[in-house]
C-alpha positions as CSV (number, residue, x, y, z in Angstrom):
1,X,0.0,0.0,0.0
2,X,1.0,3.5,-0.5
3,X,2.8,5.6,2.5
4,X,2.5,8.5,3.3
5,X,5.4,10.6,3.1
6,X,7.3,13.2,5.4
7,X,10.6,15.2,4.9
8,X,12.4,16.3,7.6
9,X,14.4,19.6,7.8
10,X,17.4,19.2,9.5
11,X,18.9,16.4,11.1
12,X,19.8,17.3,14.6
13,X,18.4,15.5,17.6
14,X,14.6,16.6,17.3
15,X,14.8,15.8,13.6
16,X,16.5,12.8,13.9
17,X,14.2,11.4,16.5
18,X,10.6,12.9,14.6
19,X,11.9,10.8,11.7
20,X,12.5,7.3,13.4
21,X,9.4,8.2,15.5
22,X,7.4,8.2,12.1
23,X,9.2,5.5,10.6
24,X,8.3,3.6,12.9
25,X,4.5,4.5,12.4
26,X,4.8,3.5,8.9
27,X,5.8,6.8,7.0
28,X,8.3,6.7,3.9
29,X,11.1,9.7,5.2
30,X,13.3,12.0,3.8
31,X,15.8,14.0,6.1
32,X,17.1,17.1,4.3
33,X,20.1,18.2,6.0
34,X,22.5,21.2,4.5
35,X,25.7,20.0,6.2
36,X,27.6,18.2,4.1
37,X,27.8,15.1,6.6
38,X,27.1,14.2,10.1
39,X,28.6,16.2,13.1
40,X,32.1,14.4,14.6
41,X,33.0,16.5,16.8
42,X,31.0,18.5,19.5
43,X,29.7,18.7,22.9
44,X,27.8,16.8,25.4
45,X,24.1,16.7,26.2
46,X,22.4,15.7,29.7
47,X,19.2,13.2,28.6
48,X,16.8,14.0,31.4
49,X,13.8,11.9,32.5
50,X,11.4,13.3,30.7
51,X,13.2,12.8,27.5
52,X,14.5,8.9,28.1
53,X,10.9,8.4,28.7
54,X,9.7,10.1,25.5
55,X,12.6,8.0,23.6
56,X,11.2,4.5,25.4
57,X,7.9,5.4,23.7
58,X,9.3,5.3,20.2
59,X,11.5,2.3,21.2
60,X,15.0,4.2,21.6
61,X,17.3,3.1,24.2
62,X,19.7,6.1,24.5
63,X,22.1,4.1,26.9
64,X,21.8,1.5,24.9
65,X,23.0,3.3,21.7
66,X,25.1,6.1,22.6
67,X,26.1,4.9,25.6
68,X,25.5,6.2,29.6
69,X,27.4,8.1,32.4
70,X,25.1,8.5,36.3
71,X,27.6,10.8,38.4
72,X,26.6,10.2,41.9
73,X,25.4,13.7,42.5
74,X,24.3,16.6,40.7
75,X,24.3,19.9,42.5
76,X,25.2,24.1,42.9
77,X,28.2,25.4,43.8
78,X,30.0,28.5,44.3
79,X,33.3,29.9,43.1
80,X,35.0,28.4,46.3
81,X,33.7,25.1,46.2
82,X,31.0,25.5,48.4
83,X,27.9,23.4,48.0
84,X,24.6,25.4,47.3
85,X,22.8,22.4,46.9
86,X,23.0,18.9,45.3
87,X,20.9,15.6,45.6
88,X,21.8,11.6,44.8
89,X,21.4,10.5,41.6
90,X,20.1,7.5,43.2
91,X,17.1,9.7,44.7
92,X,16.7,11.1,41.2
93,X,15.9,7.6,39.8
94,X,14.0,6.6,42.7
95,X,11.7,9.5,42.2
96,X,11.6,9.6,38.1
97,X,12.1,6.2,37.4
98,X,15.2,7.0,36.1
99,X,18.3,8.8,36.5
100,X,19.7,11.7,33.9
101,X,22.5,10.5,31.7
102,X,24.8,12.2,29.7
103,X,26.1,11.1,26.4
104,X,28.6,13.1,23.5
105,X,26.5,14.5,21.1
106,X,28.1,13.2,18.2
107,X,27.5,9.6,19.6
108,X,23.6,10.3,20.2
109,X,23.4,11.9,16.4
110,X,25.5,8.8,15.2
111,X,23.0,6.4,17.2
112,X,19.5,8.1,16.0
113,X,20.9,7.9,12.5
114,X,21.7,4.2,12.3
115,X,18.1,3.8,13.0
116,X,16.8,5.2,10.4
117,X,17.0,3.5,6.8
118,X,20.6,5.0,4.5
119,X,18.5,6.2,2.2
120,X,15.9,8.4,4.2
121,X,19.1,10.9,5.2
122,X,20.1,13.2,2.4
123,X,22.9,15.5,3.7
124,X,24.6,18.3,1.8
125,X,21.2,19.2,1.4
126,X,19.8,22.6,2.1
127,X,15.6,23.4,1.5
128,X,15.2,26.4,0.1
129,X,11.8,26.7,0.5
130,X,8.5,24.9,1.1
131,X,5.2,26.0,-0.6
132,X,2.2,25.1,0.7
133,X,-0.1,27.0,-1.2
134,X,-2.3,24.3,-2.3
135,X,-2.2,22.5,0.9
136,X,0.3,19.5,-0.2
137,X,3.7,21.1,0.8
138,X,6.4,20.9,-2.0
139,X,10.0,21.0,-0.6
140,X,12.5,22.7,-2.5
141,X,16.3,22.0,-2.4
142,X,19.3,23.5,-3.9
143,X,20.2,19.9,-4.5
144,X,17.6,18.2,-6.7
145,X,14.4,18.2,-7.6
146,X,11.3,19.1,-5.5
147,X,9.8,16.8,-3.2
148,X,5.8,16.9,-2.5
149,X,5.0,15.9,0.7
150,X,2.1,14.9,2.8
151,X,3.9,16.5,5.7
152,X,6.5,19.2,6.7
153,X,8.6,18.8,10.3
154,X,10.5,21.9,10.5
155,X,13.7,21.1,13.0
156,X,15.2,23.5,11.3
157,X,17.2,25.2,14.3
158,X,17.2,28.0,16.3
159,X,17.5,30.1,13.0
160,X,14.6,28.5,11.4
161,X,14.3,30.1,8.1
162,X,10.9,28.1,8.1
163,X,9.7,29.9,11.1
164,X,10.7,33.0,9.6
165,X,9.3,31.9,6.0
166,X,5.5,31.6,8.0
167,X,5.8,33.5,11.4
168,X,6.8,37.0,9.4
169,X,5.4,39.1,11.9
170,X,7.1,37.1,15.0
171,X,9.5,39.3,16.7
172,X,12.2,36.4,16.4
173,X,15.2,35.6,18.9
174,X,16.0,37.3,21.9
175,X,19.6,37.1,23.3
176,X,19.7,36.8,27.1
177,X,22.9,38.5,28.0
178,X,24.9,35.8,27.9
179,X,27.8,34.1,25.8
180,X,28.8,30.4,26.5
181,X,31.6,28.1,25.8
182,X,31.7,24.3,25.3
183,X,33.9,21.9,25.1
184,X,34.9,18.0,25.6
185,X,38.0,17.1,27.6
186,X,39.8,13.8,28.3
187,X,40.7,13.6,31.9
188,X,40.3,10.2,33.0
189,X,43.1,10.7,36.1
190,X,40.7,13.3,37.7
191,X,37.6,11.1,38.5
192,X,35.0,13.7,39.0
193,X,31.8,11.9,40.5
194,X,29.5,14.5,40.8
195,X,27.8,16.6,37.5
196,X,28.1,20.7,38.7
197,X,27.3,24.0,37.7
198,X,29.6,26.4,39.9
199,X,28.0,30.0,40.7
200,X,29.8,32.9,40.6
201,X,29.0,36.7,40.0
202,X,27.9,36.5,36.4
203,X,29.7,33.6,35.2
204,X,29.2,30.1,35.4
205,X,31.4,26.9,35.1
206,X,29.4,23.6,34.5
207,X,31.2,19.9,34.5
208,X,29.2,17.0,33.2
209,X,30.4,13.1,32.9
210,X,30.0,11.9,30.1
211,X,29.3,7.9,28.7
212,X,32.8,8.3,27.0
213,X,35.1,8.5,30.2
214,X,35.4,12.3,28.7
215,X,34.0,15.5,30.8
216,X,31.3,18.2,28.8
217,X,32.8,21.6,30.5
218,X,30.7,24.6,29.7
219,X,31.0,28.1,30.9
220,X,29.0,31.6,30.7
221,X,29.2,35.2,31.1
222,X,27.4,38.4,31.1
223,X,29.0,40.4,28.1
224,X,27.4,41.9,25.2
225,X,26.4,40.0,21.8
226,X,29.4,39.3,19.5
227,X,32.4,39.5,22.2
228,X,35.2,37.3,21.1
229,X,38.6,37.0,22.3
230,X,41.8,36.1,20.1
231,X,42.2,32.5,22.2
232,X,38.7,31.3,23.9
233,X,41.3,29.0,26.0
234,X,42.7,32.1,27.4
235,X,39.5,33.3,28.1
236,X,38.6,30.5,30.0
237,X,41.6,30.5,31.9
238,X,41.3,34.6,32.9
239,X,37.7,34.0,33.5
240,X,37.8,30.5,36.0
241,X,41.6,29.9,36.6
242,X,41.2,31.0,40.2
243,X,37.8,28.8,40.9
244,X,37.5,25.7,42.9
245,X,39.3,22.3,42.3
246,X,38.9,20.8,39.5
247,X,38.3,23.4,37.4
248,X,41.6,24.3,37.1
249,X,43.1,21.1,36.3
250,X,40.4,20.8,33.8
251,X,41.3,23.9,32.3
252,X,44.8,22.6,32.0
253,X,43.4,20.4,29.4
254,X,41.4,22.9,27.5
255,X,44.9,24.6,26.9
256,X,45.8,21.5,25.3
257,X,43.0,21.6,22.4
258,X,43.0,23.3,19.4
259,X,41.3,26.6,20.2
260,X,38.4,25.8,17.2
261,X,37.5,22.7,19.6
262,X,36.2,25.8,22.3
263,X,32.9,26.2,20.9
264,X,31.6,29.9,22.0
265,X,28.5,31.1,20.9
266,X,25.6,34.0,22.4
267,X,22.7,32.4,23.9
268,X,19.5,33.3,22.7
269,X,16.1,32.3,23.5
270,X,12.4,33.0,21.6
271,X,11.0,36.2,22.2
272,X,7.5,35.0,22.5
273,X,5.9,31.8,22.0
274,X,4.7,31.0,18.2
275,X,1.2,31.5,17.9
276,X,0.8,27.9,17.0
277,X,3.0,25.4,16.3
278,X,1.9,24.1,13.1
279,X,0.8,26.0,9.6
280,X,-1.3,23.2,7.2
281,X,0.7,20.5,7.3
282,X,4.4,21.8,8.0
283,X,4.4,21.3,12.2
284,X,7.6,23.2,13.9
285,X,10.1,21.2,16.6
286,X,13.0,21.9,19.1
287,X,14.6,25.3,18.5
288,X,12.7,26.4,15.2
289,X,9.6,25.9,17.6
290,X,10.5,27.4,21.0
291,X,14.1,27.9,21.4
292,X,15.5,28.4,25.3
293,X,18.5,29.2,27.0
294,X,20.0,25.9,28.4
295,X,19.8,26.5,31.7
296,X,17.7,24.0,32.4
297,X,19.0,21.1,30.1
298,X,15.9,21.2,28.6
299,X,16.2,22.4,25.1
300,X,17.0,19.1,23.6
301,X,14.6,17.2,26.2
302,X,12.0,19.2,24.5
303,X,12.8,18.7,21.0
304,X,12.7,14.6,21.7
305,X,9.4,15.5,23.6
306,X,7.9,16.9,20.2
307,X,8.8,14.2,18.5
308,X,7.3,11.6,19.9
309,X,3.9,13.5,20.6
310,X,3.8,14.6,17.1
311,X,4.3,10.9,15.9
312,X,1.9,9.9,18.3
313,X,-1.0,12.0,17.1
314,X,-0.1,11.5,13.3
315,X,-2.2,9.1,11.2
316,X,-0.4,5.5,10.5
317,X,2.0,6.0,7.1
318,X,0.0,3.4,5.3
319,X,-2.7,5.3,3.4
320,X,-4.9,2.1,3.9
321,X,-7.9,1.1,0.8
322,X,-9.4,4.1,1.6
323,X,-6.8,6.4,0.9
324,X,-6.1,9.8,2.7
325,X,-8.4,12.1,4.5
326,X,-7.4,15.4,3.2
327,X,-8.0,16.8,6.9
328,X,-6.2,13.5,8.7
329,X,-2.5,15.3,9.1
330,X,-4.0,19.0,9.6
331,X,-6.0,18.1,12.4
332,X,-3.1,15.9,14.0
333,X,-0.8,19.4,14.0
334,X,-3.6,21.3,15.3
335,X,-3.9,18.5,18.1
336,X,-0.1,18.7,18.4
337,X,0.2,22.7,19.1
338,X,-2.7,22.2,21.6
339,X,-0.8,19.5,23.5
340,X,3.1,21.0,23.4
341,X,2.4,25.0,23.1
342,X,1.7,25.4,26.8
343,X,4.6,23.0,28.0
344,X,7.4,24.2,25.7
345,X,6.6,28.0,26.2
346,X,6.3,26.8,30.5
347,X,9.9,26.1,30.5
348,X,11.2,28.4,27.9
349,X,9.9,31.5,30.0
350,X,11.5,28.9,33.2
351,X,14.8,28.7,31.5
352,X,14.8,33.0,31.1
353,X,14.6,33.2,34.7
354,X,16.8,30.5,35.8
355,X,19.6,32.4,33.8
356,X,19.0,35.8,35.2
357,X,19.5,34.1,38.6
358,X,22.5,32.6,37.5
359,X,24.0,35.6,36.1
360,X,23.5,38.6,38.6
361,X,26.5,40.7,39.5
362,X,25.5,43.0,42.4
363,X,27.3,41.6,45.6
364,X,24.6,41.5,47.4
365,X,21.8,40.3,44.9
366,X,24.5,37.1,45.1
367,X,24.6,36.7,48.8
368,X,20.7,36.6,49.0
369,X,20.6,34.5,45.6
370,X,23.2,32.4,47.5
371,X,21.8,31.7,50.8
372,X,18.2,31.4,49.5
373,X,19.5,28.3,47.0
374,X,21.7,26.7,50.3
375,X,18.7,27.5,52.9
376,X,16.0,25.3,50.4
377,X,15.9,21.5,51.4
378,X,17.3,19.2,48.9
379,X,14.2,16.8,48.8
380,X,12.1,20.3,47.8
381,X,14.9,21.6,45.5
382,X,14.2,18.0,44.0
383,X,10.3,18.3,44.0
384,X,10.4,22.1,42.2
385,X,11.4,19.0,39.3
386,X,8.4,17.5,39.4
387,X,6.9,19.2,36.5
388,X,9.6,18.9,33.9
389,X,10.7,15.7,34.9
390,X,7.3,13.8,35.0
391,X,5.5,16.3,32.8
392,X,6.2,14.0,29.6
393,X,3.1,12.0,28.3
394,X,1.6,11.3,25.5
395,X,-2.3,12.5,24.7
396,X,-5.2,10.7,24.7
C-alpha cells in the first residue's frame, strides 16, 4: 500500500528522533540536511527523565545506543567550592524512574541515524523553500528536484528560516545576556563523581560526565552579543583559573585543544511563543519551535518530547484502501500545538529566569541568591522537578 510521506528539515536531535518516531509509524522519510555530513566533533548533552521516557515510547534506548554516564550527585556550587545544593542521583531515579544521563553528542546523532534506513538521510542538502499554497507542501532543495510531501517537520534550528518563511510578523530571537563556551576534555586521572554547575558573580562553570570516560565543560558570562577573544582557551583560563578544584586542572586540558574545539556562541532564547506550532501541514520542533536558554538542560529534552507527541497523534503511514483524509494530518498538528504549546513555552519562560538568577553581579543580589538556593531542602529543590521531569506524556 502506498505511504505517506514526510521530509524532515534538519537532522539534529529533534529531527533525527521525529523521523525514526514516524518511521516507525509507517511513513516513507526524507531528512534534508545542509551540512555536508554528520557532526564528529561537539559537545555533550544531559538526557533528562522526561526525554529517556519520551525515547522509550518510540523504542530508543539512549544508553543503549550512545552509551551512559550516572555521576553520583548533581548539584550548585560557588566559586569556592562551596555546595549550594546537590541531591543523589540514586534519589533522582527513585523519584523519576530513572536517572539523567549524559552522552557526546556526536554519539547520540551517530546512534538516532543508524536507525533510520541510508536512504531516508540526504545530507549536503539545504531546503530552500517549502510551498504550501495548495495544501500538499512541496520541498524545495538546492540539491535536486522538488519533493511533494504529505507533511513538513520543520527542525530547522534556532535560525529557522521556516519559522521565519511563515511566522513573518514574529518578533524572532531574543539574546539573554549571555555568551557560552563548550567543550569535551579527556581527563580520566581526575575522576569527578559529581555533575556541577559552579555559581559565581555572572559567570558560570558547569562539569558533566559523560558515557565516553570524557568530561562536557561549559562556561558563561554576562558580556554583550558578538564579544570574542583572540584565544577562547585564554578566556577561559582569565575567566575561571582561580575557581574551585577541578576546574583548574580541567582547564589545564582545555589549553591543550585546538582553540576551534572551544565552541563559544551567544545564547538566545524565543521572544515570545509561536502563535501555534503548526501551519497546514508543515508542524515546527525543538529550536525552530520554542528555542531556550540551556539552563535547564531542557532544550533538547524538549525537541525529543515533540517528536514523539507529534508521531503519536499522526495518522499511520499506510494510506490504507481508503486512501487519505485530506483533513487527517491538519487536524493531528492542530492537536499537536494544543498538547506541546503550553509545556514548551512553560519552560522556555523557566529557562529565562533561571539564567537571570544565574547571572546577577551586584554583591549583594548574590549573597541573597546564595543563601536562598543553600537554605531550600534538597528533597524540595528536588520536588520544584516534578513538572519537567514527569510532565512527559503522550495525549489521549
Amino acid at each position: 500500500m502506498p505511504k505517506r510521506h514526510a521530509v524532515v528539515v534538519g537532522a539534529g536531535i529533534g529531527g533525527l528522533t521525529a523521523a525514526i518516531a514516524l518511521h516507525r509509524r509507517g511513513w516513507h522519510v526524507t531528512v534534508c540536511e545542509r551540512a555536508p555530513e554528520p557532526p564528529t566533533t561537539g559537545a555533550g548533552i544531559g538526557l533528562a527523565p522526561n526525554a529517556l521516557r519520551a525515547l522509550d515510547t518510540i523504542g530508543v534506548d539512549a544508553a543503549r545506543a550512545a552509551g551512559s554516564a550516572v555521576p553520583t550527585t548533581m548539584g550548585v556550587r560557588r566559586s569556592d567550592g562551596q555546595w549550594l545544593t546537590r541531591s543523589a542521583t540514586a534519589d533522582m531515579a527513585a523519584r523519576y524512574g530513572t536517572p539523567p544521563i549524559a552522552v557526546p553528542r556526536p554519539a547520540l546523532t551517530a546512534a538516532l541515524a543508524a536507525a533510520l534506513p541510508s536512504e531516508a538521510l540526504r545530507y549536503g542538502t539545504a531546503v530552500t523553500a517549502v510551498d504550501d499554497a495548495a495544501g500538499r507542501p512541496t520541498v524545495r532543495t538546492a540539491a535536486g528536484p522538488a519533493l511533494p510531501a504529505d507533511l513538513v517537520v520543520a527542525a530547522d534550528g534556532i535560525h529557522s528560516p521556516l519559522r521565519r518563511a511563515y511566522f513573518p510578523a514574529h518578533p524572532g530571537l531574543h539574546y539573554v545576556g549571555e555568551t557560552a563556551w563548550r567543550t569535551v576534555v579527556d581527563a580520566p586521572d581526575l575522576r569527578i563523581p559529581a555533575m556541577s554547575e559552579t555559581w559565581g558573580r555572572g559567570e558560570r562553570f558547569g562539569v558533566t560526565p559523560l558515557s565516553d570516560g570524557r568530561y562536557y565543560l561549559y562556561a558563561t558570562a554576562v558580556v554583550p552579543a558578538g564579544t570574542r577573544s583572540a584565544d577562547p582557551r585564554a578566556e577561559l583560563r582569565h575567566r575561571f583559573g582561580s575557581w574551585h578544584d577541578p576546574i583548574p586542572a580541567l582547564l589545564d586540558r582545555v589549553g591543550r585543544l585546538d582553540p576551534a574545539d572551544v565552541l563559544q556562541n551567544d545564547l538566545y532564547d524565543l521572544a515570545a511563543p509561536l502563535p501555534r506550532l503548526h501551519h497546514g501541514r508543515i508542524a515546527w520542533l525543538g529550536d525552530a519551535a520554542h528555542a531556550m536558554a540551556p539552563n535547564l538542560g531542557q532544550g533538547g529534552c524538549q525537541a525529543i518530547e515533540d517528536a514523539a507527541v507529534l508521531a503519536h497523534l499522526l495518522p499511520a503511514g499506510e494510506r490504507g484502501e481508503g486512501g487519505d483524509s485530506t483533513d487527517s494530518v491538519p487536524a493531528a498538528l492542530a492537536a499537536y500545538t494544543a498538547a506541546r504549546r503550553d509545556r514548551t513555552d512553560a519552560v522556555r519562560v523557566r529557562a529565562r529566569r533561571v539564567g537571570r538568577l544565574g547571572a546577577l553581579r551586584n554583591p549583594l543580589a548574590v549573597a541573597a541568591r546564595d543563601l536562598a538556593v543553600r537554605v531550600t531542602p534538597a528533597r524540595l529543590a528536588l520536588r520544584g522537578m516534578d513538572d519537567l521531569f514527569n510532565g512527559f506524556r503522550l495525549p489521549g
